[in-house]
Structure formats: structure tokens, C-alpha cells
N, C-alpha and C positions, 0 to 999 in steps of 0.2 A: 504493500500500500504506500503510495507517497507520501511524504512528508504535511506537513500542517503547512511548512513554510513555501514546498512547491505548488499544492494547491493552491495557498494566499496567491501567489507570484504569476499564477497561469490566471486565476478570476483577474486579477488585474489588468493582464493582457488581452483577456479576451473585453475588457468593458471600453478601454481604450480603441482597440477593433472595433466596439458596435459606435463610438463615438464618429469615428471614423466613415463607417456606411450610412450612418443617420443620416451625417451632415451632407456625401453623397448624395444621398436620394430626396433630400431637400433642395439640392442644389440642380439634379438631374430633373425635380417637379416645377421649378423656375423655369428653365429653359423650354422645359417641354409648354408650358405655357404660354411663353412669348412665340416660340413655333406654332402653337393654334392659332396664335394672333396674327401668324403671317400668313396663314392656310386663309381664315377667315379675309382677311383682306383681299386678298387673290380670288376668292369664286363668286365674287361680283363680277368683274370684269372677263373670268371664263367662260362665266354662265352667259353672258352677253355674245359672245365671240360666238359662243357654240349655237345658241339661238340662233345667232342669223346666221351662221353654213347651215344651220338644219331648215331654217327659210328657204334657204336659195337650193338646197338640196333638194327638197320637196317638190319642185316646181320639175316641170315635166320637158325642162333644159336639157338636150343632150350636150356631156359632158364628160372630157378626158383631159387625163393629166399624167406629168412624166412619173410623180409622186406615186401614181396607183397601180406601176407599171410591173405586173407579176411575172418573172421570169425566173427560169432557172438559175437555183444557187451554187455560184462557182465560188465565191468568195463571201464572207458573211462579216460583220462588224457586230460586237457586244460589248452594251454600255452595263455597267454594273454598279449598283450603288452601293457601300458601303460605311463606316463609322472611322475615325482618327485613331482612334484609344479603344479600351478594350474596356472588363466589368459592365459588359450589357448584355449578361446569359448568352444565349445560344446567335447570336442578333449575328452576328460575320459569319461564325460557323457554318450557319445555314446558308448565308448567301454564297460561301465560297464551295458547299457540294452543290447549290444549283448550277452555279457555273459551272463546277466539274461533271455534270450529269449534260450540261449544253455542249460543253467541247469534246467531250466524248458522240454525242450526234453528230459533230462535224469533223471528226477527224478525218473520219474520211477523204476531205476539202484539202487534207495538210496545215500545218502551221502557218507556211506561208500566208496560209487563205484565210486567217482567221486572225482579226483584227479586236484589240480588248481593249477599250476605254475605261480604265480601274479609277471611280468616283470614290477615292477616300485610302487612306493608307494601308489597310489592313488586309481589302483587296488586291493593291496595286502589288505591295507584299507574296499572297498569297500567287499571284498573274506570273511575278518572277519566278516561284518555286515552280510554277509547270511547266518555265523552259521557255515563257511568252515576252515578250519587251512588249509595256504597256504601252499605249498610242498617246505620251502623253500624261502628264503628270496632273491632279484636278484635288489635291487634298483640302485648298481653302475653298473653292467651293464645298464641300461636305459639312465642315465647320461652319461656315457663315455665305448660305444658299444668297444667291444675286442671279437676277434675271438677265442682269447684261452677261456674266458670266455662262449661265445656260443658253443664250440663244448665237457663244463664242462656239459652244461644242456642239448645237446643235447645225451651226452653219455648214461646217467642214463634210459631216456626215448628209447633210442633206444634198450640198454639193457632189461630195464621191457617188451618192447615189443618183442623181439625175445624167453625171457623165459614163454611169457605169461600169466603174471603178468596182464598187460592190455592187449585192445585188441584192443585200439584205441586213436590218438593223435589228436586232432585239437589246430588249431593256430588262435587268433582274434587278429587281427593287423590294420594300418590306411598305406595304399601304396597309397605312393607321385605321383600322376598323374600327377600333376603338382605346380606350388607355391601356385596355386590357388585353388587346388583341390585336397582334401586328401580322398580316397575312404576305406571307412570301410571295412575290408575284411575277411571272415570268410573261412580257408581252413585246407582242411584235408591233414596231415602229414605222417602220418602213419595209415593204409598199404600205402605205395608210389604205387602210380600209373603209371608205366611206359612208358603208353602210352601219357597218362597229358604231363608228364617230356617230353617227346619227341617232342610231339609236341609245349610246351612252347621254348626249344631249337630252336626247327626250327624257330619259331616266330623271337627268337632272332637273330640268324645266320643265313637269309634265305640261303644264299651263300656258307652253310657249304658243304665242300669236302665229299664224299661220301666214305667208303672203297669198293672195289670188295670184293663178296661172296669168291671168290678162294685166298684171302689172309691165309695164314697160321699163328695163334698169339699161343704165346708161355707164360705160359702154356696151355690155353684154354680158349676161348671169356667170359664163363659162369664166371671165376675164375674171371677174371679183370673184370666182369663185377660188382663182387659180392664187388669186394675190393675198387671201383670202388664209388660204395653207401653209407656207412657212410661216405662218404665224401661227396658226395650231398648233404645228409640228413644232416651234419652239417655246411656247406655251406648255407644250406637255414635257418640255425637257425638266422644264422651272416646279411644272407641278409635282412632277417625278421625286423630284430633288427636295421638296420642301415635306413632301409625304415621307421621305428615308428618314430625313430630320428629324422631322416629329417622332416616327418611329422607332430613332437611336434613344431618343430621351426617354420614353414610354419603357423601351427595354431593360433601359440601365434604373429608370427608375424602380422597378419591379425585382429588379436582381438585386439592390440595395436593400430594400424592402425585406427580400427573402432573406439574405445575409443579417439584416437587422435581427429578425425573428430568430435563426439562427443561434446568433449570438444568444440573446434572454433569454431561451433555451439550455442553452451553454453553459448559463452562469448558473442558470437555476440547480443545474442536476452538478455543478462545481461546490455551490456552496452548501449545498446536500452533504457531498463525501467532505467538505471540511466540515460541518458541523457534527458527525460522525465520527471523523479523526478525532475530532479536538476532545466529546466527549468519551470515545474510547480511551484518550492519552489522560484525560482526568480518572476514568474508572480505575484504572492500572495505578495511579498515584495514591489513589484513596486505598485501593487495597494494598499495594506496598505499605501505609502508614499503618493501617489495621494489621496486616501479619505483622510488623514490626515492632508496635506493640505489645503484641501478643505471646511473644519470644522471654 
């Protein structure tokens, strides 16, 4: 049995410990707040944006674009979001087997063919050990999400794919369902599917105003529909990126939390065996003094 004094010496350490993930998961319930504050401010002006392509989509406009343009994948491009720092449970772990369960479907492609934009360090990290050179270094964005920043990454990739460079963009990201619930989420970017888009939109807005067919739009529906799109497309880079956020904080908050519990736990069944010890090492005293007596 250990000592009274290594007992004392471990509950000490372990209260320091939970002092330590309190103030964590206080400091991770901050942030994650001010992250719904930037969610919140953003789906006003999504919900808007998606209203009207879902307008101009509705209408019985025949319409094509290089964006929707489904061919065979020779070469494939993956953005993958991730966190800076680690203590957010399983939160990178998972992202970094989805990606190993994606690049495993394209191996096939070869290395060469397969292009990884690592959003955050743990990722970009994890890109290196599989022998990958990341496209691209993006750790301040992860940390502190900017929309001028997301619409710098989604440029390039939007670019490569209209000149045909690649022939396809997927995103692994973690979307906040809730504080409690952060859902792993693996979707394709490019070619945009405008049916998806639409009907995500309608999800959003059920109540969206509709335009009549006999509306006349200047210069033509196709045109604003086309000008319309890299702005979705880099719209959803920012949205992408502000939902991981949220999601990093949500995670680490919750792993704090558990480490917290953990710990009081800890202490509890610690100062159990020292109050045990301590009165065992009194029993032993008392009866040393009574045999001693006794003699």
C-alpha cells in the first residue's frame, strides 16, 4: 500500500490537473462562442446568396457551366480541415482516417494525382507522414477563419478546375450539429452540383420567394447565374472553415469537461485510500501503545 505521504503528493497533483482542464474548457466555451457569433453573422448573407441561385435556378433557363462539368477523375484535389493543437478527443484522429480511407480510393490515381490542401497543422502533419507534400501551408486560417483568406484557397482550386488541371475537389471537414455533436463530413466541391445547392437552399429558406418564369433579367439568367458561382463556391470554403472552428472548440470543450470529471473522480476514490491509510496507520499506533502497556 503506499505511503500517506505519496497519496497526499498524487491528490495534489491530480487537483492541480483538474485546475488545469477547468480553466481549458472554460477557455475552449469562450471561443466556441465567439465562433457561433461568426456562424451567426455569416447565414444572413448565405441564406441570401442561396435564395437567389435557387431563384434563378428555378426558372426554366437553360443553363451550363465549366463548374458542373463531370468528367473522368485523372487527378483529384483534397481540402481537409483540421485543428492547430491537440486535447480535442478524437477531433484530428478522425479527420486524419477519413482522409486515409479517401486516399486509399484514389490510389489508384498515384501520388502524383492526388493533391492535399492540409487546413490546420495536425493535418498538414499527419499529409507529411503519408509521403504527401501538402499544396500549401493554411494553419492561420484554422486558428482565426477570414473570408479573404478562404476565397485565396478557394481561387486557385477553382481555377485548376475550370482549366482542367484537376478534375475533382473534395472537402473533409467536422459540421457542428450541435455543442454536442460534431458530424464528420466528407463532400464533394467540385463539379458543384446544382441540384444539391438547391435543394440545401430550400432546406434553408423553406419560405424562399419564388421569381415568375416571365420575369425578364438583364443581361441573361445563365450570365448571373455563372457570376453568381465563385461566389458560392467560395462562400462555402469560409462556411466550411468557420463550421471546423466551431467544431475544434465544441471538441476540446467536451474532452476538458470529461478530463475534468475524470479528475473528481480521481480525487475522490484518492482520498478514500488516504483516509484508510491514515486511519489504518492510527489503528497500528493505538494498539502498539495498548500491547505496550500491557507488557
Amino acid at each position: 500500500m503506499a505511503s500517506l505521504k505519496e497519496v497526499k503528493n498524487r491528490i495534489s497533483s491530480v487537483k492541480s490537473t483538474r485546475q488545469i482542464t477547468s480553466a481549458m474548457k472554460m477557455v475552449a466555451s469562450a471561443k466556441l462562442h465567439k465562433a457561433q457569433g461568426r456562424i451567426e453573422n455569416m447565414l444572413p448573407y448565405q441564406r441570401k446568396l442561396n435564395e437567389i441561385l435557387t431563384n434563378f435556378l428555378s426558372t426554366d433557363a437553360a443553363f451550363e457551366s465549366a463548374y458542373t462539368d463531370v468528367r473522368p477523375v485523372t487527378k483529384v484535389a483534397i481540402v481537409v480541415f483540421s485543428s492547430n493543437t491537440s486535447l480535442c478527443g478524437a477531433f484530428n484522429s478522425n479527420v486524419v482516417k477519413m482522409l486515409e480511407a479517401a486516399l486509399k480510393e484514389y490510389e489508384v490515381l498515384g501520388k502524383e494525382n492526388i493533391l492535399i490542401y492540409p487546413v490546420g497543422r495536425k493535418v498538414e502533419e499527419a499529409v507529411v507522414k503519408q509521403g504527401f507534400t501538402p499544396q500549401g501551408t493554411y494553419q492561420e486560417m484554422a486558428d482565426k477563419p477570414s473570408y479573404v483568406q478562404a476565397y485565396e484557397l478557394a481561387g486557385p482550386l477553382m481555377k485548376e478546375f475550370l482549366e482542367k488541371r484537376i478534375d475533382k475537389v473534395e472537402l473533409i471537414y467536422h459540421h457542428l450539429k450541435s455543442v454536442g455533436s460534431q458530424v464528420l463530413t466528407r463532400d464533394e466541391y467540385l463539379p458543384i452540383n446544382l441540384d444539391k445547392v438547391a435543394e440545401e437552399a430550400k432546406e434553408e429558406t423553406p419560405d424562399v420567394r419564388k421569381f415568375n418564369n416571365d420575369y425578364i433579367v438583364e443581361p441573361s439568367t445563365p450570365e448571373l447565374i455563372a457570376d453568381l458561382l465563385p461566389k458560392v463556391l467560395s462562400q462555402k470554403i469560409y462556411t466550411v472553415l468557420l463550421d471546423s472552428n466551431a467544431s475544434e472548440h465544441a471538441a476540446r470543450m467536451l474532452a476538458m469537461q470529461a478530463a475534468t470529471d475524470n479528475a473528481n473522480e480521481l480525487i475522490q476514490d484518492l482520498t478514500k485510500q488516504y483516509n484508510k491509510s491514515r486511519q489504518q496507520a492510527i489503528t497500528n499506533e493505538l494498539l502498539d501503545i495498548i500491547g505496550g502497556s500491557m507488557k
